[in-house]
N, C-alpha and C positions, 0 to 999 in steps of 0.2 A: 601441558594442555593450553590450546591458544584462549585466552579470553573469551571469546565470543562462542567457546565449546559448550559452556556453563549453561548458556541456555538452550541446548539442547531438546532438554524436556518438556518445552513447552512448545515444540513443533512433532510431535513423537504423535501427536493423534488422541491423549490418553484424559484433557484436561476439561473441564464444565465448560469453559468461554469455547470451547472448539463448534460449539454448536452458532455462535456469531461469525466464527473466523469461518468458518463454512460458506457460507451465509455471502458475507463479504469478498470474500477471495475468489469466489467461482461469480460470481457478478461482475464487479467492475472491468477484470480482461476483458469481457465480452460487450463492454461501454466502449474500452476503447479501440477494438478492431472495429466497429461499427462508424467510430469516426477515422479512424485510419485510411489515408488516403492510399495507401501500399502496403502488401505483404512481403515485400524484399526483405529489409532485414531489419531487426530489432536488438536493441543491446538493453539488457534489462538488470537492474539494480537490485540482491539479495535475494534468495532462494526461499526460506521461511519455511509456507510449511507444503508449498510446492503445486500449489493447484493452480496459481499463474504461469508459472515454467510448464508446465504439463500441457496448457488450454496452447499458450503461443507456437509454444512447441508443432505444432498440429497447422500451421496457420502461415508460417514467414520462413520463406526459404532460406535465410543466416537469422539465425538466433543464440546470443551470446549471453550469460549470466555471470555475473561478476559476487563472491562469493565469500565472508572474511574465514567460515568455520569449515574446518574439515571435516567437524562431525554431522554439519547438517547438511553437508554435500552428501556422504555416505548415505545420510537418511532417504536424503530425496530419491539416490539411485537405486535404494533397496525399493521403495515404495513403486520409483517407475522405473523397471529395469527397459523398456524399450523407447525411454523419451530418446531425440537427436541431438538436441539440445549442446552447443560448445560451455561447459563449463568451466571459467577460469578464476582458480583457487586464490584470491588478494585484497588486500584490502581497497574499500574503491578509493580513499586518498590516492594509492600509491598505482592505481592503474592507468596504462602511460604507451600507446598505441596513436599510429598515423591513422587510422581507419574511420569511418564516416557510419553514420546508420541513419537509416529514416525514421526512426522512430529508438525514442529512448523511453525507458519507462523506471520509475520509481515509485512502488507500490508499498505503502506502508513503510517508508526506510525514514525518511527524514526526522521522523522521534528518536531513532536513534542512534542518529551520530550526534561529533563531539559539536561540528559546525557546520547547520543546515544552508548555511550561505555559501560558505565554501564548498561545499559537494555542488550545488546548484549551478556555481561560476565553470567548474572545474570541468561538468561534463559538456558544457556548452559548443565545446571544442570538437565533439564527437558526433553532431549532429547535420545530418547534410545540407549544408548552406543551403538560402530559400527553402526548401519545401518540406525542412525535417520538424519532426514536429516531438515537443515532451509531455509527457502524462505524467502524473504527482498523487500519489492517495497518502491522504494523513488520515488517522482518529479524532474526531471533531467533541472537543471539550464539553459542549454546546448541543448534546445530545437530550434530543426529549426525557429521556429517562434520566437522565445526569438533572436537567432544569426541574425535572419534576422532586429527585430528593433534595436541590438545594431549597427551594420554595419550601419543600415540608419540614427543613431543619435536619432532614439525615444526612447532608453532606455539607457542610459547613464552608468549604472553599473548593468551584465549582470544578477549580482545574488542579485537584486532589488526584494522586497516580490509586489508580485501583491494583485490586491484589494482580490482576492480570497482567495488568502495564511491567508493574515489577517482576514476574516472571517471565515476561517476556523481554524487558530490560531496556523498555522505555525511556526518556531522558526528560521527554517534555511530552503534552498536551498541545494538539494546536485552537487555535479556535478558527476563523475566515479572517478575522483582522491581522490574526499572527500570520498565520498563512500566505496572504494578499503579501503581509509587509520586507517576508522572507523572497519572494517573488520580487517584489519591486526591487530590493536592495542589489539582488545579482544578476540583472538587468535583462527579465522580461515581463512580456507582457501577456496579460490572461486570454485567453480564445474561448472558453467554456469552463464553466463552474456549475457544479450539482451535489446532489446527496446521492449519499451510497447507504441503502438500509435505513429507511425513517423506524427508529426502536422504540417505542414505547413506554417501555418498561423495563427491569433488570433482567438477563437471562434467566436468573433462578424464576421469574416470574413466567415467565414467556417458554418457557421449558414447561412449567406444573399446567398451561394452558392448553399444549398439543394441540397446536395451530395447524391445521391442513396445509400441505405444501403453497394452496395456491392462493395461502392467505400470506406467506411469508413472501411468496413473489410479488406480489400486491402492494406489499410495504416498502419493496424495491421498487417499483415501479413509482409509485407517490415518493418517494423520498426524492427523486430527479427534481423535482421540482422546489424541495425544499432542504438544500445542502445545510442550511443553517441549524434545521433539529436534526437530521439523519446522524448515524455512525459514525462514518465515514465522507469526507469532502473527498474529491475528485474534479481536478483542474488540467485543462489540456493550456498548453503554455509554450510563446516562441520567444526565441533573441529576439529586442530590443536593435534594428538595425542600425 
């Protein structure tokens, strides 16, 4: 079984946190076709639990996903048997093509790889000179609900891996300075920065509250403006020419 099979089950649909990954994953694709200057073609970083592969899908006439698990490809195809979608089964170290895309995206991948500077350098290569552009969503350390248990003393060290992180097999926490710095190191520069999902409170919380949908859109919407407590950061980002 490859490595990256193991975590399987936390993209299977089945877990308590699937109600943030929800949440999060059908949002931010839709931030960034909105800043997307082209629907031509998009080369997008890890499959997960598949609701960005599904939305893009819909939207860019070459759309490639780069893949390390074979079982969470199966998943995705069983889930969407009529996505278009080019699926290529590799590790992205080791993915190595002459090809060009206007848009790259990395949605929640950067926690976890081995080396978020070198995946960053690596895909730089694949972006079409002047006008292509990269999207980046990390887990923000720095989340209201995370600042509000260290303050209260339930979370002692702010960038502690939750049960979640671990079963989805996290590696790191970012925060905006970590973020920024991993950005600077493999030479680009920021275009836009925001929050994805301003959270409150813990999901167990926010779940026992049965919030009207269009109070959880709400919260999406106000988090744009404040990436520093939200979920999720979300940075559109070019080569440093």
């Amino acid at each position: 079984m490859n490595d990256l099979d193991k975590y399987l089950e936390a993209y299977e649909g089945n877990i308590q946190y699937d109600f943030d990954n929800e949440i999060l994953l059908n949002w931010y694709p839709r931030r960034i076709l909105e800043f997307s200057k082209t629907t031509d073609s998009l080369l997008e970083l890890g499959l997960g639990h598949g609701y960005s592969s599904n939305i893009f899908s819909n939207f860019f006439r070459r759309h490639v996903v780069l893949e390390g698990s074979h079982a969470i490809i199966k998943n995705f195809q069983n889930k969407y048997p009529g996505c278009t979608s080019e699926i290529v089964e590799t590790f992205f170290e080791d993915f190595n093509n002459d090809e060009k895309f206007d848009v790259v995206v990395m949605g929640f991948i950067l926690e976890h790889v081995n080396d978020p500077v070198e995946i960053l350098m690596h895909f730089r290569k694949y972006l079409t000179p002047v006008n292509g552009n990269m999207f980046i969503s990390v887990p923000n350390a720095e989340v209201l609900n995370r600042r509000l248990g260290h303050i209260a003393g339930m979370l002692p060290d702010i960038l502690t891996m939750s049960e979640n992180d671990v079963l989805l097999g996290h590696k790191r926490y970012y925060t905006i300075d970590t973020l920024k710095k991993d950005i600077k190191e493999a030479g680009y520069e920021i275009i836009r920065i925001e929050g994805i999902y301003l959270k409150p409170f813990t999901s167990k919380q926010i779940l026992s509250l049965d919030l009207d949908n269009r109070i959880l859109n709400a919260l999406c919407i106000v988090g744009i403006d404040y990436p520093e407590l939200s979920c999720g950061i979300l940075v559109q980002i070019k080569p440093i020419l």
